[in-house]
Backbone and ligand atoms as CSV (ligand in chain L), in Angstrom:
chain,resi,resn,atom,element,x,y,z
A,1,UNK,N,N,-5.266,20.958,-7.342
A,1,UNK,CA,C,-5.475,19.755,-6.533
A,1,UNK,C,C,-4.531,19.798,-5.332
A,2,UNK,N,N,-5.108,18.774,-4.227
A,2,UNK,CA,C,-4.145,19.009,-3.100
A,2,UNK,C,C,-2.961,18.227,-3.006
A,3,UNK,N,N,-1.429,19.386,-2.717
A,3,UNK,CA,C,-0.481,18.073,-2.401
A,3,UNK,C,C,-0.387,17.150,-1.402
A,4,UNK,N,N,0.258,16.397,-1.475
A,4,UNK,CA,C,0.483,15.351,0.083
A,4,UNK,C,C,1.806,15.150,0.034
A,5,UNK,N,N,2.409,15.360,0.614
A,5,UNK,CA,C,4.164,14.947,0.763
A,5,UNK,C,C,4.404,13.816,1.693
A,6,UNK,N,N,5.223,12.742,1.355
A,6,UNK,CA,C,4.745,11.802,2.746
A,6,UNK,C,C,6.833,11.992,2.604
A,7,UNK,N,N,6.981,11.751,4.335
A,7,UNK,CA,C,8.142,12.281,4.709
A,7,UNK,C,C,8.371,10.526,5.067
A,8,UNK,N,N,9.190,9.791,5.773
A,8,UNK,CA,C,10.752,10.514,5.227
A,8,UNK,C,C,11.349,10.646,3.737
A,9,UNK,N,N,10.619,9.927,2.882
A,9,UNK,CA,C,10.531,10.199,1.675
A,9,UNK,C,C,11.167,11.120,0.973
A,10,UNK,N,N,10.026,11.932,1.279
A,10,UNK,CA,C,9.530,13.255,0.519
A,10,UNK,C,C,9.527,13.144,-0.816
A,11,UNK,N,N,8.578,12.163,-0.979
A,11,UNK,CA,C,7.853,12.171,-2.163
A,11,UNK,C,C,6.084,12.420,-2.529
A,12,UNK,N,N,6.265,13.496,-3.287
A,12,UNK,CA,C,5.020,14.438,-3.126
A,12,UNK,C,C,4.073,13.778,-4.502
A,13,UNK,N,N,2.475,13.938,-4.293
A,13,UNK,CA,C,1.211,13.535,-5.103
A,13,UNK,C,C,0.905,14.530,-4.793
A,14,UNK,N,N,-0.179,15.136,-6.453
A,14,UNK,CA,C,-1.163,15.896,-6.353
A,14,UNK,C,C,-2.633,14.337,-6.544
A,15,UNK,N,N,-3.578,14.773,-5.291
A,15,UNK,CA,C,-4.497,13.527,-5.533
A,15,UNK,C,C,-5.746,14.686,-5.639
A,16,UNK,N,N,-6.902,14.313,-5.812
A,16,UNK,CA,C,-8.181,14.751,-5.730
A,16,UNK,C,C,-8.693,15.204,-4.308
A,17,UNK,N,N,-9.307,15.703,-4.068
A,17,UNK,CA,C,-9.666,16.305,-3.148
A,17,UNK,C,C,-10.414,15.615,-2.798
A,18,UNK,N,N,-10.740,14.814,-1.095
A,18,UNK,CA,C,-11.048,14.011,-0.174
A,18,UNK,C,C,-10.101,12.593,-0.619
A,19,UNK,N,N,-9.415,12.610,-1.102
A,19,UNK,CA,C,-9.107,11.235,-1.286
A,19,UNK,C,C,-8.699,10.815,-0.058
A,20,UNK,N,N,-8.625,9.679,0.654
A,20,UNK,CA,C,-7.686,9.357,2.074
A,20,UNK,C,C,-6.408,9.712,1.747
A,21,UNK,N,N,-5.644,9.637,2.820
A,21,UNK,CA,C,-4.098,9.806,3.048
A,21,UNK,C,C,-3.459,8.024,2.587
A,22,UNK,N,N,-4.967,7.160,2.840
A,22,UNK,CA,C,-4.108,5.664,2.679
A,22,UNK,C,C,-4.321,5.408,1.441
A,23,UNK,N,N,-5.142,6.113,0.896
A,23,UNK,CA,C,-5.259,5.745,-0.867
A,23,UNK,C,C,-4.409,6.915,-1.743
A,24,UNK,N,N,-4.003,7.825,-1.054
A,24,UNK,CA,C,-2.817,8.344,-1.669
A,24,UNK,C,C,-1.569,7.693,-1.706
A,25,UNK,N,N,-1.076,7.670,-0.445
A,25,UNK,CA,C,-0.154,6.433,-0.447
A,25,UNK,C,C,0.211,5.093,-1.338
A,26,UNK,N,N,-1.354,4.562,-1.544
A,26,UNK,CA,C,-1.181,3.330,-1.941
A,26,UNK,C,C,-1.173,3.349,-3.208
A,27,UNK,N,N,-2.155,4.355,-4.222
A,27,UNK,CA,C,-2.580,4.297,-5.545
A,27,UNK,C,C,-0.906,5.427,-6.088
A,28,UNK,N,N,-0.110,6.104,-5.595
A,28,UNK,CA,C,1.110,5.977,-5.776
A,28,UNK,C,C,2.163,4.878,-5.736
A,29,UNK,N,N,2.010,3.834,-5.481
A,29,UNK,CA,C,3.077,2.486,-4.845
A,29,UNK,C,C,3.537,2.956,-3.468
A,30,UNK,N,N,3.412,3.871,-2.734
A,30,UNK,CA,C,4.164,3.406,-1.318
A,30,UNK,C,C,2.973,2.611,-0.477
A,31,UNK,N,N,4.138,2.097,0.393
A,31,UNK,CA,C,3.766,0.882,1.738
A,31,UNK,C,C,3.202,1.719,2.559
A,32,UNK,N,N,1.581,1.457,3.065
A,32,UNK,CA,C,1.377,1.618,4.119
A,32,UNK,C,C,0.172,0.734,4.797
A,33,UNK,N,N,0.606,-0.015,5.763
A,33,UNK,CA,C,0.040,-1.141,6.959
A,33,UNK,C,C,-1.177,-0.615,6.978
A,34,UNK,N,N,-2.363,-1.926,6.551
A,34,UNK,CA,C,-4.012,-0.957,6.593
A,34,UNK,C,C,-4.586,-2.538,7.210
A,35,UNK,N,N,-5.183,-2.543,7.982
A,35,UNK,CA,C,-6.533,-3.632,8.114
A,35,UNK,C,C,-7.500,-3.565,7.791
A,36,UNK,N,N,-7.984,-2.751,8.524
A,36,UNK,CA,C,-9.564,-2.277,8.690
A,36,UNK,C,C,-10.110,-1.709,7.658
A,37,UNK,N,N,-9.533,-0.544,7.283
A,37,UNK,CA,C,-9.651,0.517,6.781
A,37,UNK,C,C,-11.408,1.505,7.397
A,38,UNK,N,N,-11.235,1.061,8.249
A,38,UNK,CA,C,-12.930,1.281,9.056
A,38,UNK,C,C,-12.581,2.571,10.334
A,39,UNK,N,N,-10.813,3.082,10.598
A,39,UNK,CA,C,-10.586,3.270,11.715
A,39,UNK,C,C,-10.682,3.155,12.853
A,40,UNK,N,N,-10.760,0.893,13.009
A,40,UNK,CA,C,-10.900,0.719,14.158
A,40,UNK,C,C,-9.585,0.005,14.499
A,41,UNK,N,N,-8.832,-0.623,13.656
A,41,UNK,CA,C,-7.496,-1.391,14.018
A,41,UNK,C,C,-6.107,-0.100,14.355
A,42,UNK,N,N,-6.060,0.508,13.677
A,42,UNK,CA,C,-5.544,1.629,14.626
A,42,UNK,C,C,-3.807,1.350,13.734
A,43,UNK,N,N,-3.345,0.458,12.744
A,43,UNK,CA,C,-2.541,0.103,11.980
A,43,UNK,C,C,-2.034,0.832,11.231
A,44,UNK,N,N,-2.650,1.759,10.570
A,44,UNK,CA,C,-2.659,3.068,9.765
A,44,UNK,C,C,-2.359,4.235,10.178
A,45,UNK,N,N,-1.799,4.364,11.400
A,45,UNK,CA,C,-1.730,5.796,12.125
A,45,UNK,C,C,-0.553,6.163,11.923
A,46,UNK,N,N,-0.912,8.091,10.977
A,46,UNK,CA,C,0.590,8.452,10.532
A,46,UNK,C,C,0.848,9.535,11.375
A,47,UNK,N,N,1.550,10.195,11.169
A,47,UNK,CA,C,2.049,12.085,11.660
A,47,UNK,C,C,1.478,12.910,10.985
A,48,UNK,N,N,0.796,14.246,11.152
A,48,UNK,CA,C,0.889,14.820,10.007
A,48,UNK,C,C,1.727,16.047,10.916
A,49,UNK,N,N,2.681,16.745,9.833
A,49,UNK,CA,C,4.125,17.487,9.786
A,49,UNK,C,C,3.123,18.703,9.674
A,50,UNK,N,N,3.063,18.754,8.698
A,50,UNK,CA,C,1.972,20.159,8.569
A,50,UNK,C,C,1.080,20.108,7.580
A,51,UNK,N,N,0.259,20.793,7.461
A,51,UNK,CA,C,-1.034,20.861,7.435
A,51,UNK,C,C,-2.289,20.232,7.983
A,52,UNK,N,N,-2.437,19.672,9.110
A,52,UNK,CA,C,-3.224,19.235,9.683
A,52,UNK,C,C,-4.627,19.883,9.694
A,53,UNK,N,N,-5.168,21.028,9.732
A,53,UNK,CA,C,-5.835,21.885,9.161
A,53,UNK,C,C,-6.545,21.647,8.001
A,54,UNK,N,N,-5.550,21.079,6.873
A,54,UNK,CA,C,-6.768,20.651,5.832
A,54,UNK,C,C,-6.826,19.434,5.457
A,55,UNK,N,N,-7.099,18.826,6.645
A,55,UNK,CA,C,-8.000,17.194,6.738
A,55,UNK,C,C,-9.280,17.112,6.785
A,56,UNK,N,N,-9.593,16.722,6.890
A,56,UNK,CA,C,-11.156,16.132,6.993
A,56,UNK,C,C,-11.003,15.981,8.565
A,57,UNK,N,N,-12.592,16.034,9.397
A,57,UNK,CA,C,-12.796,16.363,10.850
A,57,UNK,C,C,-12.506,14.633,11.286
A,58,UNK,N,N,-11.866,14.768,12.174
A,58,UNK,CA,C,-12.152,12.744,12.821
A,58,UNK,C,C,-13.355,12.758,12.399
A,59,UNK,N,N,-13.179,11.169,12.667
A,59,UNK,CA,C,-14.528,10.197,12.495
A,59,UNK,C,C,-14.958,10.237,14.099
A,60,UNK,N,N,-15.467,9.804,14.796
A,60,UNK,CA,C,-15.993,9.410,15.773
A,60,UNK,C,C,-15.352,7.891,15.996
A,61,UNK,N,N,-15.093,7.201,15.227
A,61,UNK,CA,C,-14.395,6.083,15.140
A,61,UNK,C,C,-12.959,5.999,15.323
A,62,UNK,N,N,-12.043,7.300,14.313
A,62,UNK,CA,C,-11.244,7.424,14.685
A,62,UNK,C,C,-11.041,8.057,16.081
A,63,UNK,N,N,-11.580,8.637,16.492
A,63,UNK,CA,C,-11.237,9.589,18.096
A,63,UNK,C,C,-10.901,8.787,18.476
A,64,UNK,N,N,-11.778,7.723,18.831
A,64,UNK,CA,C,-11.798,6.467,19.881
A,64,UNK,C,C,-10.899,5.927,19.261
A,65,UNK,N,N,-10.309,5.425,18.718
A,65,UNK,CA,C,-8.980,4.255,18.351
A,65,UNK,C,C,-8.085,5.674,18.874
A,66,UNK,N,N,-7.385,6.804,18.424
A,66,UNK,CA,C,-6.675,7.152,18.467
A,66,UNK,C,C,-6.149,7.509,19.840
A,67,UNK,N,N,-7.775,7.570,20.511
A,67,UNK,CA,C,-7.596,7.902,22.246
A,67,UNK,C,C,-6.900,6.368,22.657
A,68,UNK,N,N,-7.767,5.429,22.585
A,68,UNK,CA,C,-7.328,4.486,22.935
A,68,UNK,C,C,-5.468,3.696,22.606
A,69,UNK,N,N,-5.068,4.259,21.752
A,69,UNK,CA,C,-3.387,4.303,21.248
A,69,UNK,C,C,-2.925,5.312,21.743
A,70,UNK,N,N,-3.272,6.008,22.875
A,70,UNK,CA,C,-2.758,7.486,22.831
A,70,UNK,C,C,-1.980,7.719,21.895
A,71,UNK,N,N,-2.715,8.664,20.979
A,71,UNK,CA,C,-2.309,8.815,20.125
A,71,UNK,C,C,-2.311,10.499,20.431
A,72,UNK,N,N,-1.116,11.428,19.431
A,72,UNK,CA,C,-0.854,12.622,20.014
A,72,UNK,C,C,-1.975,13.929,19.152
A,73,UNK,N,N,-1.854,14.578,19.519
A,73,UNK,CA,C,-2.748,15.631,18.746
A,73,UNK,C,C,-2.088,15.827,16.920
A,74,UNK,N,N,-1.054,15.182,16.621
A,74,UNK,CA,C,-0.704,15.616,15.287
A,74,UNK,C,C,-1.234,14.255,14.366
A,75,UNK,N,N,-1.578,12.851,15.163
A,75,UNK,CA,C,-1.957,11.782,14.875
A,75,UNK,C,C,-3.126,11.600,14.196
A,76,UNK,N,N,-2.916,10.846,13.066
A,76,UNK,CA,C,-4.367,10.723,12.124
A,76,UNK,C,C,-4.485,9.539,11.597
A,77,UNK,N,N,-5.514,8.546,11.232
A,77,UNK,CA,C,-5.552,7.222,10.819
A,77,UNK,C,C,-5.695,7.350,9.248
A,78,UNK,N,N,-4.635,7.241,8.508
A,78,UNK,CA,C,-4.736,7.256,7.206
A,78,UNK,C,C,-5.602,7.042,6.135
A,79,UNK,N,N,-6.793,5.684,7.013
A,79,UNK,CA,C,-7.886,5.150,6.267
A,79,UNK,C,C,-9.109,6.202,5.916
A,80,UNK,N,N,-9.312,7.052,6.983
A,80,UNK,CA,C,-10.193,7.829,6.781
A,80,UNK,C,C,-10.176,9.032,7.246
A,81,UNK,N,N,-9.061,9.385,7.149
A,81,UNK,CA,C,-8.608,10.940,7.022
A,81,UNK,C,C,-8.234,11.867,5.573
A,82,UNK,N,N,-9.023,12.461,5.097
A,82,UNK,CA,C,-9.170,12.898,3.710
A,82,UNK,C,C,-8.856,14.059,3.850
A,83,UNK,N,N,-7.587,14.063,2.484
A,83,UNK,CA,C,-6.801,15.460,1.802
A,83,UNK,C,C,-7.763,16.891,1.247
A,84,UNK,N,N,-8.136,17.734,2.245
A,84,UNK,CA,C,-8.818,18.813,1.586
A,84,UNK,C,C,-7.981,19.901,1.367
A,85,UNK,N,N,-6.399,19.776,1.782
A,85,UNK,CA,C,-5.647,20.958,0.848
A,85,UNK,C,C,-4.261,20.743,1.427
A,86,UNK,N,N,-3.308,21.243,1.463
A,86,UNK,CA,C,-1.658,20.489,0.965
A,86,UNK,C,C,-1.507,19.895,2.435
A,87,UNK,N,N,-0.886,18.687,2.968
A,87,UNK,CA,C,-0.419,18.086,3.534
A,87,UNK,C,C,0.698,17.541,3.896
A,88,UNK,N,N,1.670,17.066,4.729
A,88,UNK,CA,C,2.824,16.501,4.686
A,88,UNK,C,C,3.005,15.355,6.140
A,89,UNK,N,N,2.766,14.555,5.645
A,89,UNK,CA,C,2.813,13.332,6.352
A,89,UNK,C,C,3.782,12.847,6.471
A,90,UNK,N,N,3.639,11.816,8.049
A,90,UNK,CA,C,4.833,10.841,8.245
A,90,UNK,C,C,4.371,9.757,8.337
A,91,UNK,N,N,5.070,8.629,7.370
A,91,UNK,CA,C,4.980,7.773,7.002
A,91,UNK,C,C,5.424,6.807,8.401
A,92,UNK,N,N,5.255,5.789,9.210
A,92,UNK,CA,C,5.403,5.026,9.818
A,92,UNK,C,C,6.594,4.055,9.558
A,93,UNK,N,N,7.930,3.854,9.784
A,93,UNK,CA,C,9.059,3.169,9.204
A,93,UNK,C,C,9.026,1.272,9.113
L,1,LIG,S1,S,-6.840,0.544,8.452
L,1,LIG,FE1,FE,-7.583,0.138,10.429
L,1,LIG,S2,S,-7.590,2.095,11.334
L,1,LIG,FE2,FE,-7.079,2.522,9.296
């Protein structure tokens, strides 16, 4: 199964494969700020450290929120960005 490490933490889950990054987070107990969960409130936007590569492709939904936050090329909306193999995220403080 895939890990997810969420930094500054660094406390690591093995979750199922596609799960989101915000339901990893959450179905472990950590905090992370969600509205929408639709990737249009833009609330959910983490880092990813490395592995960016094995996410799931944007949404079309997310592009647009993330363009619109300029948001940077390592930027991903937690709600619907899904774990397809080890990850390490930054958690938003
Ligand atoms: S919860 Fe709104 S963009 Fe993810």
């Amino acid at each position: 199964m895939p890990k997810v490490t969420f930094m500054p933490a660094g406390h690591a889950f093995e979750v199922a494969a596609g799960t989101t990054i915000l339901v990893s987070a959450v179905q472990n107990g950590l905090q992370l700020r969600h509205d929408c969960t639709e990737a249009i409130c833009g609330t959910d936007r983490v880092k990813i450290l490395i592995g960016k590569k094995h996410l799931s492709e944007k949404t079309d939904n997310e592009e647009l929120t993330l363009e619109m936050m300029n948001g940077g090329p390592d930027d991903r909306l937690a709600c619907v960005a899904r774990v397809l193999g080890d990850v390490t995220v930054e958690l938003p403080e």
